[in-house]
C-alpha positions as CSV (number, residue, x, y, z in Angstrom):
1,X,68.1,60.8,0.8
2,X,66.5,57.8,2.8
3,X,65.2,58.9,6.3
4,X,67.0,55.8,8.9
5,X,64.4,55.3,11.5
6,X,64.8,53.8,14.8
7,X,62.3,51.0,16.2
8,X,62.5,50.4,19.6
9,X,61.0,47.1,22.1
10,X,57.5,48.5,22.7
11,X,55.7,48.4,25.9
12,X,54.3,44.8,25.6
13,X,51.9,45.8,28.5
14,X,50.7,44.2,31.3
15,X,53.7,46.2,33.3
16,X,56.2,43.9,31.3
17,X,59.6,45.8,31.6
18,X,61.8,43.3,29.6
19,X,61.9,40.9,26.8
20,X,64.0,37.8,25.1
21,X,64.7,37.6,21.5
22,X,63.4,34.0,20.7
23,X,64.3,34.3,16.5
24,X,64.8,37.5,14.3
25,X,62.3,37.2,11.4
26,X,64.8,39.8,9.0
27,X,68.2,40.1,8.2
28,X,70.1,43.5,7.7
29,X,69.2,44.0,3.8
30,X,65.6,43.1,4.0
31,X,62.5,45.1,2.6
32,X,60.3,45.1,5.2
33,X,56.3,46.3,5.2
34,X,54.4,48.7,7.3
35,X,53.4,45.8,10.1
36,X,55.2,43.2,9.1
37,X,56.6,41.2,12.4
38,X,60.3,41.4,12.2
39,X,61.2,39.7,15.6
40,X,59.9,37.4,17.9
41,X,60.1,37.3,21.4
42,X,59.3,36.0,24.8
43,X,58.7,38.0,27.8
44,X,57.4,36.4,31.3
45,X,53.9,35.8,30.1
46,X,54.0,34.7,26.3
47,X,55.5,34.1,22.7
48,X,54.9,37.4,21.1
49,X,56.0,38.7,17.4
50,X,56.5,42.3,17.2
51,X,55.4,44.1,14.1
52,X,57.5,47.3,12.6
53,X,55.7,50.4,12.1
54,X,57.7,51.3,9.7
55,X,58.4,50.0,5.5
56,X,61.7,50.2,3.9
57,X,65.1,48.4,4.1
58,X,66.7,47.5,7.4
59,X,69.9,48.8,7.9
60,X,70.6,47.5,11.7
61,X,69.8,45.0,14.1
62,X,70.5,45.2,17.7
63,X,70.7,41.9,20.3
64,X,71.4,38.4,19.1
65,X,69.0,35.1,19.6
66,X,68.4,34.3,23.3
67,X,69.7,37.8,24.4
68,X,67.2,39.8,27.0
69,X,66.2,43.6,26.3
70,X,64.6,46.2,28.2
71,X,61.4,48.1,27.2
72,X,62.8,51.0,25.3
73,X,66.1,49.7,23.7
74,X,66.7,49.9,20.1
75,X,65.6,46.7,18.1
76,X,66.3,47.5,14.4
77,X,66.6,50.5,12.1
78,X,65.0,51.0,9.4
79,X,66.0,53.3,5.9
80,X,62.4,54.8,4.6
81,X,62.6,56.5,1.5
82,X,62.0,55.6,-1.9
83,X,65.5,56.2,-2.6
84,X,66.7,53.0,0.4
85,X,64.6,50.3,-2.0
86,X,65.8,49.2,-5.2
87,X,63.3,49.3,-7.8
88,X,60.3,47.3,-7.8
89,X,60.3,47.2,-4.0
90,X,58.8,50.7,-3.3
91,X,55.6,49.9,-3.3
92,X,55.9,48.0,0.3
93,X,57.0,51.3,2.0
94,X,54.2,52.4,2.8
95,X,50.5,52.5,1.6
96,X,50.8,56.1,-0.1
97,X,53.7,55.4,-1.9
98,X,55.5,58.1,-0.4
99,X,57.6,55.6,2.1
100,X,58.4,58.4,4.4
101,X,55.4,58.7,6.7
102,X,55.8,56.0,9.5
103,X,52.2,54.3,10.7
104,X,51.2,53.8,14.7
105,X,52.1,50.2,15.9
106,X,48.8,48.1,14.5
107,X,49.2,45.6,18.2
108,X,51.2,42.6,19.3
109,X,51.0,39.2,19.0
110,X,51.2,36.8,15.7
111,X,49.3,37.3,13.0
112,X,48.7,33.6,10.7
113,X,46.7,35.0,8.6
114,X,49.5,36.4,6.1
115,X,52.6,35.2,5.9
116,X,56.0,37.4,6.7
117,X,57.0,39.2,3.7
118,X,60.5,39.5,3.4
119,X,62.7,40.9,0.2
120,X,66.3,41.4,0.3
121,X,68.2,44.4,-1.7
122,X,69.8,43.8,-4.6
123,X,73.6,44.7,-3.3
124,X,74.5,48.9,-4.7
125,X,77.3,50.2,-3.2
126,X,76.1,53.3,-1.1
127,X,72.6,52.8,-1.0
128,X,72.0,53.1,2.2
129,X,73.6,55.5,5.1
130,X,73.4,53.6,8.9
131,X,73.4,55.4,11.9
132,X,77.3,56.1,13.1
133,X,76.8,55.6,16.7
134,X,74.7,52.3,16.3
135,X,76.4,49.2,17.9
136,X,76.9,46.4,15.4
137,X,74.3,44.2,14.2
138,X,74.0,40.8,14.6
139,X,74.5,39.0,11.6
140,X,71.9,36.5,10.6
141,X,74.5,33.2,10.0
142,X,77.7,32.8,11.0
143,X,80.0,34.5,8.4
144,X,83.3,33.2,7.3
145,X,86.3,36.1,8.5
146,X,89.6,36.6,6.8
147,X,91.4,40.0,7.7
148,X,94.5,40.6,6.5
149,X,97.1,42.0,8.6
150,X,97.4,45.8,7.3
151,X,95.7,47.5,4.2
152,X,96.6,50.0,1.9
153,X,95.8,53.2,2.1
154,X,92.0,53.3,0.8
155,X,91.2,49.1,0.5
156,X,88.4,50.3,-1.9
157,X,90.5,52.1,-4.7
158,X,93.3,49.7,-5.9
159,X,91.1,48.1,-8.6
160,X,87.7,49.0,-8.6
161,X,84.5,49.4,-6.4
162,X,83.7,46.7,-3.2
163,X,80.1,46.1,-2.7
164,X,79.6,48.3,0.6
165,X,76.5,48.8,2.1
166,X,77.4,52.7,3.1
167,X,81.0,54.6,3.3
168,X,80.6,54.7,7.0
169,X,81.2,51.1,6.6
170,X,84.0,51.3,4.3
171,X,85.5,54.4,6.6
172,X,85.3,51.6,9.7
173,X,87.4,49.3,7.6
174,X,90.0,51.5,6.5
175,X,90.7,53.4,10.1
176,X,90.7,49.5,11.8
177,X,93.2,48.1,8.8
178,X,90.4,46.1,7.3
179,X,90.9,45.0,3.6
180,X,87.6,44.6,2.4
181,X,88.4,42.9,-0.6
182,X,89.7,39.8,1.9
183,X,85.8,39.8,2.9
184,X,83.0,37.6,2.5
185,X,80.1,39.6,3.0
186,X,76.9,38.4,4.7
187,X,74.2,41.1,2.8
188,X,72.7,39.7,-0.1
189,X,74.8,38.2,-3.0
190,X,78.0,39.6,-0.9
191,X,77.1,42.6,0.3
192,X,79.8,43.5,3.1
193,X,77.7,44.8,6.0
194,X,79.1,46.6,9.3
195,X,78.5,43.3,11.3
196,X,81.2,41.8,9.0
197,X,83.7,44.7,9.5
198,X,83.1,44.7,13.0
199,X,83.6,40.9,13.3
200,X,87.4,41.3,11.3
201,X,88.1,43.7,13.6
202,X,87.3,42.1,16.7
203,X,89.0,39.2,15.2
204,X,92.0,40.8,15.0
205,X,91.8,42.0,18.2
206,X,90.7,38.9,20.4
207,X,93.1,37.7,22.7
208,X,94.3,33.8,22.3
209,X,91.5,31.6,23.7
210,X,92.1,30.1,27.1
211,X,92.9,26.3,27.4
212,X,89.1,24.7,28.2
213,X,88.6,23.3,31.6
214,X,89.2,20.1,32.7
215,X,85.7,18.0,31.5
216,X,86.1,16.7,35.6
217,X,86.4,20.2,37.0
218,X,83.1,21.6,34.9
219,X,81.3,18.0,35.4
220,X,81.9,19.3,39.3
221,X,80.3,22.6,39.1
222,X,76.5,21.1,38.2
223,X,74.5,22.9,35.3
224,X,73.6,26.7,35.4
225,X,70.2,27.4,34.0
226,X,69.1,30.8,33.5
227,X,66.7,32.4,36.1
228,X,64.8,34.3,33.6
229,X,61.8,34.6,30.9
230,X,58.5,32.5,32.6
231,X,60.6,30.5,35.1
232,X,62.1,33.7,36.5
233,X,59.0,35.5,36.1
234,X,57.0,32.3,38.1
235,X,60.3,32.7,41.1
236,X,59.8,36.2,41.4
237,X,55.9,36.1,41.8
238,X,56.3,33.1,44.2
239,X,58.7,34.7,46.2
240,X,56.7,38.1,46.7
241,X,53.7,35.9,47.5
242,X,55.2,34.0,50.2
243,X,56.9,37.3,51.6
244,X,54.3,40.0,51.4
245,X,51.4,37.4,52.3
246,X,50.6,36.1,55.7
247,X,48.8,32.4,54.2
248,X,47.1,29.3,56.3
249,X,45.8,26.1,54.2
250,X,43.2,24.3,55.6
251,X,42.1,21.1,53.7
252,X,39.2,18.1,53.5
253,X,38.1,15.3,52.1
254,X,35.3,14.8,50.2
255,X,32.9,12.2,48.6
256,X,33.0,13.8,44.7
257,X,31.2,10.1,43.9
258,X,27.8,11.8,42.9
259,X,29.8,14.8,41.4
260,X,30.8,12.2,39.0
261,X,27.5,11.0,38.0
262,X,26.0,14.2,37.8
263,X,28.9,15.1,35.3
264,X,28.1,10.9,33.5
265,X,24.3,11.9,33.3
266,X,25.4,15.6,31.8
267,X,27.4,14.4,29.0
268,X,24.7,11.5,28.4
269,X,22.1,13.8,26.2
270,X,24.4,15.1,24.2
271,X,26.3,18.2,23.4
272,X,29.8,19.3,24.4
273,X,31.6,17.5,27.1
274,X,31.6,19.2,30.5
275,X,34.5,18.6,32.4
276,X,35.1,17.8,36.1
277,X,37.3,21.1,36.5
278,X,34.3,23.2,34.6
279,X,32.3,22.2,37.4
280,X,34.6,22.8,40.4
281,X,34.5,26.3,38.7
282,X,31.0,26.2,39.0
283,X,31.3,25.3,42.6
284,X,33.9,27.9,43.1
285,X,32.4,30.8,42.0
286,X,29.1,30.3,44.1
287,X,31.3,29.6,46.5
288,X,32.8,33.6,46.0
289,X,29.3,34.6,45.8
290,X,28.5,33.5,49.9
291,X,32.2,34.5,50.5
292,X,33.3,37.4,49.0
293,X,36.3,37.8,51.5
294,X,38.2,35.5,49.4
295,X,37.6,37.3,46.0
296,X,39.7,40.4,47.1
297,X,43.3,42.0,47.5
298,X,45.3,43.5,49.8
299,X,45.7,47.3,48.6
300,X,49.2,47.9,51.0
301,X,49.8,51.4,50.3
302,X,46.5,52.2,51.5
303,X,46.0,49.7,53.9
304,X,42.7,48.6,52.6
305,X,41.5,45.3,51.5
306,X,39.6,45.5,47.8
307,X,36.7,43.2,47.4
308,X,36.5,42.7,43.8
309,X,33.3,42.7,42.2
310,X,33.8,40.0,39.2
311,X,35.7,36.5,39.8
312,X,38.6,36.2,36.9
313,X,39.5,32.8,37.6
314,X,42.5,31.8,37.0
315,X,43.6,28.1,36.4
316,X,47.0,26.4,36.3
317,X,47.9,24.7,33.1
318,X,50.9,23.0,32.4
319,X,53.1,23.4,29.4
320,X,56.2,22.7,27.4
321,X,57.8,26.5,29.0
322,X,56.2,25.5,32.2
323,X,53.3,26.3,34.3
324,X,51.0,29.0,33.2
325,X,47.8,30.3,34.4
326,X,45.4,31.5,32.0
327,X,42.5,33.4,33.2
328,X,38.9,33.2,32.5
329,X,37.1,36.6,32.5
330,X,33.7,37.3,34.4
331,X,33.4,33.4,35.5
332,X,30.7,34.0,37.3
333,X,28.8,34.6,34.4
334,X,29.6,31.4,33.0
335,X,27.2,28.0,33.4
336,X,29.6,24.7,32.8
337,X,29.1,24.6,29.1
338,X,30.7,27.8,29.2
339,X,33.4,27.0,31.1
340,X,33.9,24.0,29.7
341,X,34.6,25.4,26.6
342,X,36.7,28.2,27.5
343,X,39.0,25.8,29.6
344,X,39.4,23.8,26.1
345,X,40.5,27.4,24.3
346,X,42.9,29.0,27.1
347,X,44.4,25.4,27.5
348,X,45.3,24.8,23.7
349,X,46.2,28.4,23.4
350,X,48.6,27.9,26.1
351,X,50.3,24.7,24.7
352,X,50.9,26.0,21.6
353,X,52.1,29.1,23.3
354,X,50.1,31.7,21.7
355,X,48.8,32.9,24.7
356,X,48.2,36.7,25.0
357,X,49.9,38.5,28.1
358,X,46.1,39.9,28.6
359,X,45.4,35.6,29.2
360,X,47.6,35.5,31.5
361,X,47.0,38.7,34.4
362,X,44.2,40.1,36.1
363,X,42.7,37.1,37.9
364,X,41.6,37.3,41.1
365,X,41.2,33.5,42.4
366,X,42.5,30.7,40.8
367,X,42.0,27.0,40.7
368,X,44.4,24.3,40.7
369,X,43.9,20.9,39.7
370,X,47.2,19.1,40.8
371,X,45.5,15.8,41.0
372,X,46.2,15.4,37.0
373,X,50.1,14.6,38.2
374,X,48.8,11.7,40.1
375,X,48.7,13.6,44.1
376,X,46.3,13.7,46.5
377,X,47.0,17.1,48.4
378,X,49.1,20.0,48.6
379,X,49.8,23.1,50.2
380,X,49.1,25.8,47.1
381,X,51.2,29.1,47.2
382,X,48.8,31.9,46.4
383,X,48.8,33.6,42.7
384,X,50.0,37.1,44.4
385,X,48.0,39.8,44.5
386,X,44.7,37.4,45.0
387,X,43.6,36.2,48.1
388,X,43.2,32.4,48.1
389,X,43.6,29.1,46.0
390,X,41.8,26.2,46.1
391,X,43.9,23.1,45.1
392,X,42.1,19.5,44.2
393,X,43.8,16.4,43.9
394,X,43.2,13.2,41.9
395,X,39.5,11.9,42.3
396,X,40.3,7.9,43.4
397,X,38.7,5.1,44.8
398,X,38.8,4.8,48.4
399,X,37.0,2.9,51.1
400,X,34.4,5.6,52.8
401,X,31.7,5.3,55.7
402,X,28.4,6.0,53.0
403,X,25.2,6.0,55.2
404,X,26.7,4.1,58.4
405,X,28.1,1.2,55.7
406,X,31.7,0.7,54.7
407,X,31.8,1.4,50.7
408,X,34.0,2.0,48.1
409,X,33.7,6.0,47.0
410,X,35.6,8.3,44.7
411,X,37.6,10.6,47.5
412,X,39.3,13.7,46.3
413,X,40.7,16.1,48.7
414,X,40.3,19.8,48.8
415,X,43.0,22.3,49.9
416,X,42.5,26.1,50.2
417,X,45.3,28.4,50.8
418,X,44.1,31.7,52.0
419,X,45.4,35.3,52.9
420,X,44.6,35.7,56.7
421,X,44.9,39.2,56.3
422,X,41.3,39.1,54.3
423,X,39.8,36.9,56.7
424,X,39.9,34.3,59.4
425,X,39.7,30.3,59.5
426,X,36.0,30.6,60.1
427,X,35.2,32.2,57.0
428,X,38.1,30.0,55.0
429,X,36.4,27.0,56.7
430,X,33.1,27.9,55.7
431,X,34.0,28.3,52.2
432,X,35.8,25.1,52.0
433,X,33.0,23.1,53.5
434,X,30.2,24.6,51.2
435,X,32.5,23.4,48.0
436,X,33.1,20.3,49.6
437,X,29.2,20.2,50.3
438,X,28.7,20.7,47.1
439,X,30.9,17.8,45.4
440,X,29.6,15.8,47.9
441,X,25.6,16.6,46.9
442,X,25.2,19.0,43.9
443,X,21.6,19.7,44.5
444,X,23.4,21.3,47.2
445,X,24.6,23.9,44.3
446,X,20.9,24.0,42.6
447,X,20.0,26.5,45.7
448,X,22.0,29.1,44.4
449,X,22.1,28.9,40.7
């Protein structure tokens, strides 16, 4: 007999308690391989498609398309035997041929370098046993219903068998009134599965729909959106930041005008572009290295504050699902080049939404270029737990006093949010003049590199 396992949401990491299916990448009936992704979903830092440790024939499927589950619940079941595959199918079991010995989760995330392998059971009718006290899968289309009204006594023996996929199925039907033969079934080539019997029986039970509101009535309640996935995840950080953390901005402008030919006469000889936010990086993480107060966190159980001895440096991005900040690991180890590039990778990563939830945590300062929508300034809510934010807006021509003469410079202003509990406006100030100092004059920078 076929041994029905139970695969449950993994812990996705990153203290992740919760997930959303986005799409199911198996129907009840599938053959499924060791590995092979069989959902995908998104939790509050990225897309991710989980992969089933187990190989055999799924028998169950638990939470419909946009539906949000905890770390822990049951996502699918799954028959492993030789005995749940028809024949020919075996072999994707499991890599001994045995089928019945269940491999450790290989990791998380999407894998393009094979494609999902998916087979569907050749319909039998008692192939498989499903658990009793699952709850009802969700079917993989919409599936036509017609229940007739009562049954006879055992649906299944007027006039031959009905392509069941287990008796607990066909015992549902017959103790809810169900005449199976009056079912289309959604499994392959008909196959009647429990979702179908469940969905005759709670047709047969559902109350008369209620008359729709007047169109004026919902026009006049507005449009609910969902607080949830990355936008709730973004409120719920936002909130905690401005709650738990005591901020001050303080702000300048500066003169970025020979910045921007130091960047012209970089990407002159050649090479790979540098970009004006790999250099505020740059200047940001010498910045850190005369002001370590601001590369810290507030340890509140202990009541200590934790300098942090390597700048992960965050940097917002904006995308389709909304705004993301990717993280760039041991940035102070990084010249421009460097940064440049790994700006490039984190950025298309994050478009296409294949960021990692490891991307996305454990930065501890983090830049942000609003000037890209077209702003000068802003007041920047810190990235809770860091410290402090420095926010740039757009580089544009303005008129400027340059050496006691009226002239036209590129101006961008600088604002830094900081946690006073780490440190005072002195030391804030002083960091925001040496960056400023430094877009204004990069030999300024060439001191400390």
């Amino acid at each position: 007999m076929p041994q029905v396992m139970e695969f449950k949401l993994p812990d996705l990491g990153e203290g992740l308690t919760e997930a959303e299916i986005v799409r199911w990448l198996v129907a009840v009936g599938d053959v499924v391989a060791i590995d092979q992704p069989v959902v995908e979903v998104e939790t509050a830092k990225a897309m991710v498609e989980v992969p089933c440790p187990y190989g055999g024939v799924v028998t169950a499927r638990f939470g419909e398309e946009g539906e949000e589950l905890p770390v822990g619940a049951p996502l699918i079941t799954v028959a492993v035997g030789a005995q749940s595959v028809p024949a020919g199918a075996a072999e994707v079991t499991a890599a001994d041929g045995t089928g019945d010995a269940p491999r450790p989760l290989i990791g998380y995330g999407s894998d393009h370098s094979r494609p999902a392998r998916r087979r569907r059971v050749r319909p039998v009718t008692a192939a498989v046993s499903a658990p009793a006290a699952a709850p009802a899968p969700a079917p993989a289309a919409p599936v036509a219903v017609v229940a007739a009204p009562a049954a006879p006594a055992d649906p299944a023996a007027a006039a031959g068998p009905v392509p069941v996929i287990s008796p607990l199925v066909r015992k549902l039907a017959k103790d809810g009134g169900v005449d199976l033969r009056a079912l289309h079934g959604s499994g392959p080539e008909g196959l009647i599965l429990r979702a179908d019997v469940e969905a005759a029986l709670a047709a047969l039970r559902a109350p008369a729909p209620a008359p729709a509101p007047a169109a004026a009535a919902v026009a006049a309640q507005g449009e609910r959106i969902p607080l949830k996935g990355l936008r709730g995840a973004v409120a719920e950080k936002l909130s905690r930041s401005r709650s738990e953390i005591p901020d001050a901005t303080c702000w300048v402008d500066a003169d970025a005008t020979e910045l921007m030919a130091a960047r012209a006469a970089m990407n002159a000889v050649g090479g790979p572009k540098i970009s004006v936010l790999a250099l505020l990086a740059r200047i940001c993480t010498a910045a850190l290295a005369k002001y370590p107060e601001l590369n810290s966190t507030v340890d509140l159980a202990a009541k200590e504050i934790v300098r942090l001895p390597s700048v992960h440096l965050g940097f917002a991005a904006q995308t389709e699902r909304g705004l993301v900040v990717p993280v760039v690991r041991d940035a102070q180890g990084r010249n421009p080049e460097s940064l440049s590039a790994e700006f490039a990778r984190l950025t298309e990563l994050a478009r296409s939404g294949r960021l990692a939830p490891a991307d996305l945590t454990g930065g501890t300062f983090t830049l942000n270029n609003y000037g890209v929508f077209g702003v000068d300034g802003s007041t920047p809510i810190i990235n809770h737990p860091e410290a402090a934010m420095l926010g740039v807006g757009r580089i544009i021509d303005k008129p400027w006093v340059h050496e006691g003469q009226l002239a036209v410079r590129k101006v961008v202003q600088l604002s830094l949010t900081f946690d006073h509990r780490v440190c005072d406006g002195g030391t804030a100030g002083g960091f925001l003049r040496y960056v400023a100092d430094c877009v204004e004059s990069p030999a300024v920078l060439l001191r400390t590199l």
